[in-house]
C-alpha positions as CSV (number, residue, x, y, z in Angstrom):
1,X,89.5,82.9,98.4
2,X,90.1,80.9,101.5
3,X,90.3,83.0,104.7
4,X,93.3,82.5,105.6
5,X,94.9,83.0,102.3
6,X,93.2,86.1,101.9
7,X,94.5,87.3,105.6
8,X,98.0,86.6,104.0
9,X,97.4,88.7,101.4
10,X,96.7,92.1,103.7
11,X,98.7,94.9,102.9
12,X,101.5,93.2,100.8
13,X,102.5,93.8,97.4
14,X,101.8,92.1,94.6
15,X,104.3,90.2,92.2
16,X,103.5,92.2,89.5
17,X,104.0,95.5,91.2
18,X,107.9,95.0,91.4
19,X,108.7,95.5,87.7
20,X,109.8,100.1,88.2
21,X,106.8,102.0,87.6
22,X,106.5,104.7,84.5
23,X,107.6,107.8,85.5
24,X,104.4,110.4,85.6
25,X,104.4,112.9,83.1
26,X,102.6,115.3,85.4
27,X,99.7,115.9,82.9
28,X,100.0,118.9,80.5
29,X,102.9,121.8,81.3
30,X,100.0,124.3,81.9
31,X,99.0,122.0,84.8
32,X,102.8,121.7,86.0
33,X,103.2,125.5,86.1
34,X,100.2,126.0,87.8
35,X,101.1,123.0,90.7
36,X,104.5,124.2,91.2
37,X,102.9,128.3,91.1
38,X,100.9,126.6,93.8
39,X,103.7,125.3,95.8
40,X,105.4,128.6,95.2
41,X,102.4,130.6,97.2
42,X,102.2,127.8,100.1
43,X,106.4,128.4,100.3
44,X,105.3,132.0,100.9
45,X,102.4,131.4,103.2
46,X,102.3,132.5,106.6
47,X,98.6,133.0,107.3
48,X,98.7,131.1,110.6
49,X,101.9,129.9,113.2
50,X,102.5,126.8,111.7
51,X,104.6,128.3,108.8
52,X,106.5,129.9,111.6
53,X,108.4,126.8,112.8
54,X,108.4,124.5,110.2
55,X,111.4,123.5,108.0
56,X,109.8,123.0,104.9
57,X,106.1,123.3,103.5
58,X,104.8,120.1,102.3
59,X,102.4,120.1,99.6
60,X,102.5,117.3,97.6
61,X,103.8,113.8,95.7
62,X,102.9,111.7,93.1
63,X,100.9,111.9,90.0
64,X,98.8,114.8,89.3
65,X,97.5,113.2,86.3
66,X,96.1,110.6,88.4
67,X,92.3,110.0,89.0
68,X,92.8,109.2,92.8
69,X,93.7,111.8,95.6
70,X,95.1,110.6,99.0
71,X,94.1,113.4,101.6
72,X,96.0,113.4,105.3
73,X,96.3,115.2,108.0
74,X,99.5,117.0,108.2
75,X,102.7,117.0,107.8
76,X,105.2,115.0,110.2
77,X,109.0,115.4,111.1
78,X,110.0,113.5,108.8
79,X,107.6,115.1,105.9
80,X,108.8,118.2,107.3
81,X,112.2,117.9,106.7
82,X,111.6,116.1,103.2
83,X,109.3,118.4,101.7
84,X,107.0,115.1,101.1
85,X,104.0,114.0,102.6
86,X,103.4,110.1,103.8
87,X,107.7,109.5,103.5
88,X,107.5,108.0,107.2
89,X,106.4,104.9,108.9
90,X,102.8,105.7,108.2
91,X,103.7,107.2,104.8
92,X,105.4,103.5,104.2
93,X,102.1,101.4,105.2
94,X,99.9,103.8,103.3
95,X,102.1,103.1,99.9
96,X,101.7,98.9,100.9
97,X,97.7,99.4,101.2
98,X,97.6,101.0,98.0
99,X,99.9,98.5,96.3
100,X,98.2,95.4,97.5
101,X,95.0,96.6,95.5
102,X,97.7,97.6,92.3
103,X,97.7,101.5,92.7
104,X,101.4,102.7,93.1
105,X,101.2,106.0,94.9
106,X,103.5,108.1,93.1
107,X,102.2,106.5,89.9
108,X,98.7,106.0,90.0
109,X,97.7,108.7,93.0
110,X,98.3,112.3,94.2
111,X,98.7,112.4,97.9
112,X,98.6,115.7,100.1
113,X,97.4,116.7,103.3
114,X,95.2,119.3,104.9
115,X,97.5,121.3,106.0
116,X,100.9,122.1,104.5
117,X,102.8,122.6,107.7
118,X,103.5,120.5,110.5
119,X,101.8,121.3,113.7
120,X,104.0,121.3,117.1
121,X,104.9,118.0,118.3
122,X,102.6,116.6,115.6
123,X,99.6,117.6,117.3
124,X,96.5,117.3,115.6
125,X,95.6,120.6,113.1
126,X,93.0,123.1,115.0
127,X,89.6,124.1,112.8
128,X,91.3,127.6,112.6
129,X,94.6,126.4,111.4
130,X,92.6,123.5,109.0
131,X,90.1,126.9,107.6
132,X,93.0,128.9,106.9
133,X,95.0,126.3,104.5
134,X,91.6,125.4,103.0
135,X,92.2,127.2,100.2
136,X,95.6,125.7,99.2
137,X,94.0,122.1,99.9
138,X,90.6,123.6,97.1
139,X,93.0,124.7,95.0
140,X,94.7,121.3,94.4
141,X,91.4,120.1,93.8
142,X,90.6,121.8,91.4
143,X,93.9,121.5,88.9
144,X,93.7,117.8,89.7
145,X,90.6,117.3,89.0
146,X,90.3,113.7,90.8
147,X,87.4,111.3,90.3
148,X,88.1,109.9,94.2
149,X,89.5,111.2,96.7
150,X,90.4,108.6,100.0
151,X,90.4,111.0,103.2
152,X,93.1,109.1,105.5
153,X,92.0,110.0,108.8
154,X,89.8,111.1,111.0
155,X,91.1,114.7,110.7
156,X,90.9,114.6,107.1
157,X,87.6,113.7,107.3
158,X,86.8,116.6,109.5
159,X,88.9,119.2,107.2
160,X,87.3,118.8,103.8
161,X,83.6,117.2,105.1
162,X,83.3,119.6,108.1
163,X,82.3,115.5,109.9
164,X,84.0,115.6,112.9
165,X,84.7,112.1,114.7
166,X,82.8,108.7,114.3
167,X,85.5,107.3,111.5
168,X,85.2,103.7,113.1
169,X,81.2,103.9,111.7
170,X,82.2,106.0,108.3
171,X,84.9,104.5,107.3
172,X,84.3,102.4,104.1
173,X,81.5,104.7,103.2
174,X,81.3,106.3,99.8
175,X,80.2,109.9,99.6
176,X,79.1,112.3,96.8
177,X,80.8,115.3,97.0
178,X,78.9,118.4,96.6
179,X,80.2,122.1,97.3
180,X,83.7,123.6,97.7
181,X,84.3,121.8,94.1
182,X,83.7,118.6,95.2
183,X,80.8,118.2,92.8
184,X,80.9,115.4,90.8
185,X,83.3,113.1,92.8
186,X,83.5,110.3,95.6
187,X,85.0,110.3,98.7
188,X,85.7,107.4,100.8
189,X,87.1,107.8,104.6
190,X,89.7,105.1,105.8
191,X,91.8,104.6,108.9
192,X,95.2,106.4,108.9
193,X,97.9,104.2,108.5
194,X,99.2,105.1,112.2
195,X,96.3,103.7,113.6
196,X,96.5,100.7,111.7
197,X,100.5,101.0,112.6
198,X,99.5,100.9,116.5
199,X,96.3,97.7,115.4
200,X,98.6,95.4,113.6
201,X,96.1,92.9,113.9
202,X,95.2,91.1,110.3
203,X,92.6,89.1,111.7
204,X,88.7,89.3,110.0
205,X,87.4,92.2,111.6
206,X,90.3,94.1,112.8
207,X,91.2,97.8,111.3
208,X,93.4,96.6,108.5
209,X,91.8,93.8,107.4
210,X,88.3,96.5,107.0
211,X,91.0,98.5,105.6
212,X,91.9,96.0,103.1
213,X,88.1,95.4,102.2
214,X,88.0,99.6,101.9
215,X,90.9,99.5,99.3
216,X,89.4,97.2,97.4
217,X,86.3,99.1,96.7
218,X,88.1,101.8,95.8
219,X,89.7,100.1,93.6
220,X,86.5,98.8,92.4
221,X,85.3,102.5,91.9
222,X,88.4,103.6,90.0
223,X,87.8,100.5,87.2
224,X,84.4,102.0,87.1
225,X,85.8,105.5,86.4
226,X,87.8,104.0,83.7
């Protein structure tokens, strides 16, 4: 593909893509009772301050079926108010960077975040805060069972690989997870979509166009899953 076609290409959404996408069927209703007991417990959890001034927990969207899990940081204001994660302006992007390697993200993913509950101001979650929803963030693991799991950040890298920093080296870089049932699947770090919000460069090179290259290796990996 010609470079500069392939720069045109970054992040948009394929013709295909348009046509309304099946709803999930949320896997078996064992699995749906379980998910929704889940959200039930985070609604009631108040283990650290966070769930002291938020307006809503936020655990979850999309398909819990699917073999992909999209992992953030935490919630925003406007996932806060929504209930949602990734509804904003990076919640937006991320569901174009998905989409222009075919996965629809309510479809074909399950996204979440490290913690449930939006930290003041949007700061970043602290280890304590990140330990103490760990095991809300295992626990939907476990009943969704994915194959790969994309950690969007460099805080989501830190939560659930204990690697703190240096996302600009491991980003793109698959991992075997092992421990904390992540035996058996791959994990890939990426940019967050707010930093690729604030480096809107597409040029060869820049944050989104690696990002691009990142996507498509996962999507790579899922074909491989079958």
């Amino acid at each position: 593909m010609p470079h500069g076609e392939q720069q045109g290409e970054l992040f948009r959404v394929p013709a295909a893509s348009t046509a309304p996408a099946p709803v999930p069927d949320g896997g078996s209703l064992e699995l749906a009772d379980q998910l929704d007991a889940l959200a039930v417990d985070c609604d009631a959890c108040h283990r650290c301050n966070l769930g002291l001034g938020r307006t809503r927990v936020v655990v979850s969207r999309g398909n819990p079926a699917a073999r992909l899990m999209v992992i953030g940081e935490g919630p925003g204001a406007q996932e806060d108010a929504s209930g949602l994660p990734f509804v904003g302006r990076a919640g937006q992007l991320l569901d174009q960077m998905l989409e222009s390697v075919g996965i629809d993200s309510n479809r074909d993913a399950y996204v979440c975040n490290v913690v449930k509950c939006r930290p003041p101001d949007n700061r970043k979650p602290t280890a304590e805060e990140m330990a103490v929803c760990r095991p809300w963030l295992e626990r939907q693991i476990a009943l969704v069972n994915p194959g790969v799991i994309l950690l969007a950040g460099a805080t989501a890298m830190e939560g659930v690989l204990g690697v703190k920093g240096g996302i600009t080296k491991l980003r793109g870089q698959w991992r075997q997870g092992s421990g904390d049932g992540l035996e058996g699947r791959w994990l890939m770090p990426i940019f967050h979509p707010s930093y690729l919000l604030r480096n809107p460069s597409r040029e060869r090179g820049s944050p989104k166009w690696l990002t691009w290259q990142d996507l498509q290796d996962v999507r790579r990996r899922l074909d491989q899953l079958g």
